[in-house]
C-alpha positions as a printed Julia matrix, in Angstrom:
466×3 Matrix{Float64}:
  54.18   -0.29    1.71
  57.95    0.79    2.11
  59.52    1.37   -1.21
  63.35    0.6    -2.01
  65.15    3.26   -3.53
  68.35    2.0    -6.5
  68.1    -1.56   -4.01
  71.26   -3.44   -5.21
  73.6    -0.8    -6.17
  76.45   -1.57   -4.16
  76.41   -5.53   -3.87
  74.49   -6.03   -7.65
  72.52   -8.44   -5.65
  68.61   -8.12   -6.9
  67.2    -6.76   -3.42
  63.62   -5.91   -4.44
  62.56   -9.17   -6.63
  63.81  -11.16   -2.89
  61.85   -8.56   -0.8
  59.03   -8.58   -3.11
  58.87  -12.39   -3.0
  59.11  -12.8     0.56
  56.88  -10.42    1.06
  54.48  -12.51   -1.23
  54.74  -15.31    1.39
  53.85  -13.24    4.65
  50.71  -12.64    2.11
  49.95  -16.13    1.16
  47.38  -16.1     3.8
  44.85  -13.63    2.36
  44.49  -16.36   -1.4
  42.4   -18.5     1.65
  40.59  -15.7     3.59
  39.65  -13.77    0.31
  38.16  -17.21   -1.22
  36.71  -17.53    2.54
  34.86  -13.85    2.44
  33.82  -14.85   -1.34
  31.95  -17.92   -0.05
  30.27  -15.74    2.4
  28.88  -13.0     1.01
  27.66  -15.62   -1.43
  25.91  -17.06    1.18
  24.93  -13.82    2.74
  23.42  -13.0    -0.73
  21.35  -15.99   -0.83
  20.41  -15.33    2.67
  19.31  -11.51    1.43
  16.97  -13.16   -0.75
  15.47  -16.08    1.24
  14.5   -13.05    3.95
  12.78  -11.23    1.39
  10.84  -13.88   -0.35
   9.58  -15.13    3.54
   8.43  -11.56    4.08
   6.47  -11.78    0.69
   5.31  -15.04    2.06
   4.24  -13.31    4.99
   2.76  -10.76    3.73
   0.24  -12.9     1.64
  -0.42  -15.07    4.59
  -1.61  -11.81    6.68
  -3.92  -10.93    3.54
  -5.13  -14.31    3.69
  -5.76  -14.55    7.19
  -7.45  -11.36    7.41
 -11.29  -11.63    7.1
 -11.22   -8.84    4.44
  -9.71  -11.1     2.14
 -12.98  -13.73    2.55
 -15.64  -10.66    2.48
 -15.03   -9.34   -1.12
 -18.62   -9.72   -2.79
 -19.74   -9.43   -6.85
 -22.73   -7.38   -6.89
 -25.06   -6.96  -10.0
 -27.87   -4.74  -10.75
 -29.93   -5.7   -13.64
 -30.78   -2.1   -14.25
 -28.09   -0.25  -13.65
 -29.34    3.25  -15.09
 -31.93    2.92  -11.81
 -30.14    1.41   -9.23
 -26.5     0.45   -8.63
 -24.87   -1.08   -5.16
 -21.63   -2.11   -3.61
 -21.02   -4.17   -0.37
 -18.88   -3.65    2.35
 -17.25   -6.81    4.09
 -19.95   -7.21    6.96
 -22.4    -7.7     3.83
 -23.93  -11.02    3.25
 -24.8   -12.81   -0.13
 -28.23  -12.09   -1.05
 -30.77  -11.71   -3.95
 -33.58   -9.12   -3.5
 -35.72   -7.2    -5.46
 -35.65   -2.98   -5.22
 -38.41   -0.94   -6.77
 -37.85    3.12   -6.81
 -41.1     4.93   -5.97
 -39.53    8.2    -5.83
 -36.35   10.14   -5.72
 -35.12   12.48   -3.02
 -34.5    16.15   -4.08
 -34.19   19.5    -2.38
 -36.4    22.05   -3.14
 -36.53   24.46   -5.66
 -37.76   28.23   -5.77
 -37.99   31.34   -6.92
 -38.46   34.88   -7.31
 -40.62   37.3    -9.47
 -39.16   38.41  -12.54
 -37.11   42.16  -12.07
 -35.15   44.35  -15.02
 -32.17   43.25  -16.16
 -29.71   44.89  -13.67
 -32.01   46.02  -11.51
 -30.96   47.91   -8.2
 -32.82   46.9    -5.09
 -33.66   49.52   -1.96
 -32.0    48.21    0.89
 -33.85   45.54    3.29
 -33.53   42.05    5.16
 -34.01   38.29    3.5
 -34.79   35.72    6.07
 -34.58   32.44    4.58
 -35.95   29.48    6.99
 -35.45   25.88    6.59
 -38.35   23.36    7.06
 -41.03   21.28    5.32
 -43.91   21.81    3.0
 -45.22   18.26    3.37
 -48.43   19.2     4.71
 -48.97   21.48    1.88
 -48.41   24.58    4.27
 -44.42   25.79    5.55
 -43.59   23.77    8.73
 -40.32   25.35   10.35
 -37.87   23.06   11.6
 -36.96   25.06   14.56
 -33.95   25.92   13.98
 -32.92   30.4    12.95
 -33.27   31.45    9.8
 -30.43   32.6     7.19
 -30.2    36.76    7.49
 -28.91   38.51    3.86
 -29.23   42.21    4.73
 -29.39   44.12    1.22
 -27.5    47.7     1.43
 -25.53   49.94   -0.72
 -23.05   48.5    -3.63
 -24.72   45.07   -3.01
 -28.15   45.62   -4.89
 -28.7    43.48   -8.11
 -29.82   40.16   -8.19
 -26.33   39.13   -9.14
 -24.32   40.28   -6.22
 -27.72   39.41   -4.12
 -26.98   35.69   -5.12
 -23.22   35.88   -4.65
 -23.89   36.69   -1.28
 -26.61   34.15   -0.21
 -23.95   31.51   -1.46
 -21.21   32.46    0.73
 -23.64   32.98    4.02
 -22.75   29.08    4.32
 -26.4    28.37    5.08
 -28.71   25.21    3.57
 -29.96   26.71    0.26
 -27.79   28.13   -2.51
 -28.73   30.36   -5.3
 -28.37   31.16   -8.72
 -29.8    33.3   -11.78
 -31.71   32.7   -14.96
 -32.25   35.11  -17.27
 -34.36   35.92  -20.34
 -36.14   38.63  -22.65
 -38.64   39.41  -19.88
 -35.39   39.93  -17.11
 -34.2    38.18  -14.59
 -34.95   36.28  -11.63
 -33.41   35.0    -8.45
 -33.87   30.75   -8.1
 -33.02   29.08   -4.72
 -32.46   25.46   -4.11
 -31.23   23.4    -1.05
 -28.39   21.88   -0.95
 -29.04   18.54    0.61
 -32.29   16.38   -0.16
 -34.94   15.2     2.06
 -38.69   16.62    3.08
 -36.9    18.38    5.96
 -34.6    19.87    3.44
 -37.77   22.71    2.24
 -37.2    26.61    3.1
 -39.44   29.81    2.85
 -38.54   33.0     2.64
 -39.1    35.89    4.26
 -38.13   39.97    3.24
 -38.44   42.72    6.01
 -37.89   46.18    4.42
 -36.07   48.89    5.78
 -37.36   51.76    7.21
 -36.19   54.1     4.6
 -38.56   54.48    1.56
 -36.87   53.82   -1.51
 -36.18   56.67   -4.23
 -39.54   56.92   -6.73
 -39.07   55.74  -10.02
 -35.5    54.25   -8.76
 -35.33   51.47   -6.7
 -38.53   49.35   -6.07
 -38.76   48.06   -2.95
 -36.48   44.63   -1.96
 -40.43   43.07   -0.68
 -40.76   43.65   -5.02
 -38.82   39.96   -5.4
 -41.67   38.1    -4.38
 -41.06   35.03   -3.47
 -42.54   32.15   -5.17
 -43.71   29.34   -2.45
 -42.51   25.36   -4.25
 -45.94   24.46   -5.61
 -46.0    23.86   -9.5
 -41.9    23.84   -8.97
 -40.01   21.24   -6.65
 -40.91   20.16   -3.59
 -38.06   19.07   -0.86
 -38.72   15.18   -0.44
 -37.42   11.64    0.5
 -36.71    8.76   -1.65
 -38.96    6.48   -1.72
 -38.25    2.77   -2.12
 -39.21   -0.94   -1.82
 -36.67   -3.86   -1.27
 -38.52   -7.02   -1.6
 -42.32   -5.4    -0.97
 -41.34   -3.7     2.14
 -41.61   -0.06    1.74
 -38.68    2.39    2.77
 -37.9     5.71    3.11
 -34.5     8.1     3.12
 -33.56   11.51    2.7
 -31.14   10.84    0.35
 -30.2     8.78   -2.7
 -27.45    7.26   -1.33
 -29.16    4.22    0.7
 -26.51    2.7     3.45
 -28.52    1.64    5.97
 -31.57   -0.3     4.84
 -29.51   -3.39    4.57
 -26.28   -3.62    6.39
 -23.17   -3.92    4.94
 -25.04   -2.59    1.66
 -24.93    0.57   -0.25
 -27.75    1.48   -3.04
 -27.62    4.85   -5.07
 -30.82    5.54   -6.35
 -30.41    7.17   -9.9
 -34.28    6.82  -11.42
 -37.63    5.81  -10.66
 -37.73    2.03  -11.88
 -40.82    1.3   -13.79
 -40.24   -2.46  -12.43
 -38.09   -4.04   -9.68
 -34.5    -4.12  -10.12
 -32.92   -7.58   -9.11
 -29.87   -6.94   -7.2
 -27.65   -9.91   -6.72
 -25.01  -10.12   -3.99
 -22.19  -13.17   -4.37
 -19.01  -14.07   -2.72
 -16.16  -12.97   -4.92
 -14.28  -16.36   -5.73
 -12.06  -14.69   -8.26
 -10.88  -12.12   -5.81
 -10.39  -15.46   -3.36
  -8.14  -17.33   -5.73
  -6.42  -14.24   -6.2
  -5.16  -14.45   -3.23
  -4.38  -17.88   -2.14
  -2.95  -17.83   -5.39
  -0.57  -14.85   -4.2
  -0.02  -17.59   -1.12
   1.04  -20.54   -3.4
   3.3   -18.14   -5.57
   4.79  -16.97   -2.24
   6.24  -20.08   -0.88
   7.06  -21.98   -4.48
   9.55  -19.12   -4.94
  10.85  -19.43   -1.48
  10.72  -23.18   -2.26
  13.03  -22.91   -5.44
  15.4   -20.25   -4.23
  15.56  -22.51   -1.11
  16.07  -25.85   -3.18
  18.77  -24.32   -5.67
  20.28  -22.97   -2.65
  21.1   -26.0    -0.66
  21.23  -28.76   -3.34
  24.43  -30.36   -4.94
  24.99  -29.57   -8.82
  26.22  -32.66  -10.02
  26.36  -31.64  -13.89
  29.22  -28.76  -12.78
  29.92  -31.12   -9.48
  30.15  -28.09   -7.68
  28.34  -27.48   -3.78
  25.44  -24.72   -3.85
  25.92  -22.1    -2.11
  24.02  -23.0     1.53
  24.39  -27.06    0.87
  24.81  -28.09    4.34
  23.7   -24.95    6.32
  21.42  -26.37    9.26
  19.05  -23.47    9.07
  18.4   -23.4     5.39
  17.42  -26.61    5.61
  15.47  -26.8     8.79
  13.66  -24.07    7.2
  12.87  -25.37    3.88
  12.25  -28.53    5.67
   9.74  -26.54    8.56
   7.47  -25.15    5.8
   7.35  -28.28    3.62
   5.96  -30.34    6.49
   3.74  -26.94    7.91
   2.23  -27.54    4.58
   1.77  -31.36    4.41
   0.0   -30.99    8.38
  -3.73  -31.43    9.39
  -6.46  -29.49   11.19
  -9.2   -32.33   12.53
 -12.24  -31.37   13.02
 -12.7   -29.08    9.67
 -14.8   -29.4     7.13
 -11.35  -29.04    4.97
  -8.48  -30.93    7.47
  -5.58  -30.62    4.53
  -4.75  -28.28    1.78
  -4.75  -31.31   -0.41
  -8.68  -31.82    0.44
  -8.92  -28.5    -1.79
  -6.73  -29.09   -4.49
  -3.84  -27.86   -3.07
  -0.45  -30.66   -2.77
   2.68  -30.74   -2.21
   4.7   -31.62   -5.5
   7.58  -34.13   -5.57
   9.86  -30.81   -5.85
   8.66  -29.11   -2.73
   6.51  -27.05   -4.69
   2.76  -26.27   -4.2
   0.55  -27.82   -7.18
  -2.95  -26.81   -7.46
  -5.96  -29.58   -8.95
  -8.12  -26.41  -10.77
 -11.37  -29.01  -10.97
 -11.06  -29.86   -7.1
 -10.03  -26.31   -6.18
 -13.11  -24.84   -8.02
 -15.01  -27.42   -6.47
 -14.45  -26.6    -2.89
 -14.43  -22.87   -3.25
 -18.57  -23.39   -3.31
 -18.14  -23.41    0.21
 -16.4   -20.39    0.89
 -16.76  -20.94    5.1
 -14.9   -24.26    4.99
 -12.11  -22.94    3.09
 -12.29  -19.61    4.78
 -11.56  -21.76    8.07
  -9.0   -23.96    6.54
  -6.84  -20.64    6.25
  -7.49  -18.55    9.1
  -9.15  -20.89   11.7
  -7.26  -19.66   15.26
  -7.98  -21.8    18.19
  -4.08  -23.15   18.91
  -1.17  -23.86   16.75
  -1.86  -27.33   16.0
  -5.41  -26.08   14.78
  -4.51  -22.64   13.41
  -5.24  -22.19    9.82
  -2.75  -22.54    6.75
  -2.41  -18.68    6.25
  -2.04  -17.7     9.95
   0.67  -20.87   10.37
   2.58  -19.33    7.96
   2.17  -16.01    8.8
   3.54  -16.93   12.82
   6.35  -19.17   11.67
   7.7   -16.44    9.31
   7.26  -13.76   12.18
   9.31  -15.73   14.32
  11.99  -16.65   12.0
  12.7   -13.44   10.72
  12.23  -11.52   14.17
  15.65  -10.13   15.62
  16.38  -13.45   17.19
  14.49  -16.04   14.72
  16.65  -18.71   13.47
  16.9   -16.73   10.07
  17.92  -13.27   10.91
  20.03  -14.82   13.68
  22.29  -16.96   10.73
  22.41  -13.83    8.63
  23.56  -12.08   11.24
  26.12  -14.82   12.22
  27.43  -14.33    8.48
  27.91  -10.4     8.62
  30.2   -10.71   11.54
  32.17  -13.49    9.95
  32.93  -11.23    7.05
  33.73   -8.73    9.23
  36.11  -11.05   11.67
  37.5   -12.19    7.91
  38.35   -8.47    6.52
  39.67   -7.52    9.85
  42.49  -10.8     9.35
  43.09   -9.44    6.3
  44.07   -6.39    7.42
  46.35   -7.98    9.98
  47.6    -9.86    7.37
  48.28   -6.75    5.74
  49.95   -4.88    8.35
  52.13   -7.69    9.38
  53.53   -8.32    5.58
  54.01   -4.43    5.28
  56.27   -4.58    8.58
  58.19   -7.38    7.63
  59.02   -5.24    4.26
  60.09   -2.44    5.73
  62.01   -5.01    7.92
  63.57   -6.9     5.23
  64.38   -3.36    3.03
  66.02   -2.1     6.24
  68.43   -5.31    6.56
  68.83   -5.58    2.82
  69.71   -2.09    2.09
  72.69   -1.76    5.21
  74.09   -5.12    3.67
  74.02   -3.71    0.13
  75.53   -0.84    1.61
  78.69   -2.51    3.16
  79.12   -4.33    0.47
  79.33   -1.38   -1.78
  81.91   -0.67    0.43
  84.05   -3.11    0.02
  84.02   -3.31   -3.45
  84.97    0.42   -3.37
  87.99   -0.47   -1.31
  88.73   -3.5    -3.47
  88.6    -1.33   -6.66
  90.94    0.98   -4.44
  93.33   -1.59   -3.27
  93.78   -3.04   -7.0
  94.3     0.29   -8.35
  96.76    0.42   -6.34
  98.66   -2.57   -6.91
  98.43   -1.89  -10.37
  99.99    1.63  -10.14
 103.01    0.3    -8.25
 103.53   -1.86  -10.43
 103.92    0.19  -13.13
């Protein structure tokens, strides 16, 4: 903005209050765009919020419509110290009896008792994995574990260290008392096939006398009077089972057991749909849309206590889309055992709102398929269930060109259409300034002028005079 330097000096005339207030006028037109770009950001706002609350809405309409959100089950163990389960969603409700004959372990071995500290000649341990079920060492087929003792890695100690890190199937450790010590093995998974013998080949050089005993001097101790390798054992309604481990996933599907104990009696394992995990969530549905609803209803509505408009009263798309999900809501699906929300508790208030009848609600959640269906049934629009309806109508309001992100859209470039005039109503009032200061100042200047020569003349006059 050009700025007048001493305006006025030579005429008196007050240059920059008349500048200043034309200037005002070439202005006058941003009081009208500036309330115009107020109005829509407001509305932009509101618009920021209604997108957000239909992508919650959208996001507990997929959760619904998902058939995770119908298989959640409550599972109970009456003795949970023996037995405890979960289900998966391809379980089914079920109540069945499971008795635990035996658990499965891995076997465990060891050695012969050696001095504290001993130190071992050098030689070979062969360790083989297999079974001892028939009371005699079956191999399984598969090579044996080599441990090669030699120089610097002779005591039990180091002898263990190393067995653990040959990554094989048994792993060691060592107990030690008053007598010495001894080397125990023991595998690491369970199961009859899980078993092992050992085997020691010496090497060909004799050990030092009265030094090192022989490595063949840790005998090894075959599992009898110790712990055999074998599989769980277990009964699920009289019907005898067997697995290598205590983690059961495959006797019933769906269905996971742990086996922590032998039972003395049959555990009674009970399998039910989860109906608080299913009001949970079409609870999260009816939330959803009755604070859409409100911010939708307070948006578009007339306050007559301040008699003032709202802030989208009269847009066509706030209201189609208030209007779209109201009636979405109120429609039918013939040919279901549920055909409205209403027929389980679920209505339409006189505010737009979704109102829930707890008795008839709690009532029709006994059949879990039904209302299952009513939500996520998907054989056409007209028949698609409540939660997918919503779910697609959202999808394809908000998408790029949906009626909702295409209006918020339309709003952004108005403000930007609006700040842009404002600029030009800027630049134009700063021009006609400058224009005005130019005109203003040469005017002041001749007339400074003349009052110079004015002063002169009557000095003059005066003098002669005299």
């Amino acid at each position: 903005m050009p700025i007048i330097s001493s305006p006025g000096i030579g005429s008196g005339v007050d240059i920059a209050g008349i500048v200043n207030k034309l200037s005002d006028l070439e202005r006058q037109p941003l009081v009208q765009l500036k309330k115009q770009v107020g109005t829509l950001e407001s509305r932009l706002s509101v618009y920021g919020q209604v997108k957000s609350q239909m992508a919650s809405l959208q996001d507990a309409a997929a959760k619904l419509s998902s058939n995770d959100a119908w298989s959640q089950f409550k599972v109970t163990s009456s003795n949970s110290a023996a037995v405890t389960a979960t289900a998966g969603s391809s379980a089914m409700p079920v109540k069945l009896d499971l008795e635990v004959l035996k658990l499965a372990k891995g076997q465990v071995s060891s050695f012969a008792t050696v001095a504290m500290d001993q130190t071992l000649s050098d030689g070979t341990l062969e360790i083989q994995q297999g079974s001892w079920a028939s009371g005699v060492f079956s191999s399984n087929g598969g090579g044996p574990t080599v441990i090669s003792i030699k120089g610097g890695q002779k005591t039990v100690s180091t002898f263990a260290a190393k067995i653990n890190s040959s990554g094989g199937s048994v792993q060691a450790y060592v107990v030690q008392d008053v007598s010495g010590e001894r080397l125990v093995l023991r595998s690491r998974n369970t199961g009859k096939d899980q078993g092992f013998n050992v085997s020691f080949k010496p090497s060909d050089a004799a050990p030092d006398p009265g030094f090192e005993p022989a490595a063949a001097a840790l005998r090894f101790m075959s599992p009898f009077g110790e712990q055999f390798a074998q599989d769980a054992q277990f009964k699920v309604d009289g019907i005898e089972l067997t697995s290598a481990s205590n983690t059961i996933t495959q006797a019933l599907p769906g269905m996971s057991f742990s086996l922590q104990q032998v039972s003395s009696t049959p555990v009674k394992i009970s399998v039910e749909n989860d109906q608080e995990s299913m009001k949970k969530n079409i609870q999260a549905l009816i939330d959803s849309f009755n604070a859409l609803n409100s911010t939708l209803g307070n948006a578009v509505k007339y306050n007559t206590d301040k008699k003032s408009s709202a802030p989208l009263q009269g847009d066509s798309t706030a209201v189609g889309v208030q209007s779209a999900l109201r009636s979405l809501f109120r429609s039918e699906m013939p040919g279901f055992t549920f055909q409205r929300l209403s027929d389980v508790g679920i209505s339409i208030q006189r505010d737009g709102s979704l109102g829930v009848d707890s008795k008839k609600f709690e009532s029709a959640l006994a059949n879990p398929s039904a209302v299952k269906a009513l939500f996520t049934a998907s054989t056409g629009f007209e028949s698609m269930g409540f939660a997918k309806k919503v779910e697609t109508f959202i999808k394809h309001a908000l998408d790029t060109d949906g009626r909702v992100a295409a209006r918020a859209d339309a709003l952004q470039s108005a403000i930007k259409r609006n700040l842009q005039d404002q600029e030009r109503v800027n630049d134009r009032a700063d021009r006609a300034q400058a224009r005005l200061i130019k005109v203003y100042n040469s005017m002041d200047s001749k007339v400074g002028s003349l009052n110079a020569l004015n002063s002169y003349v009557s000095q003059q006059l005066a003098s002669m005079t005299k």
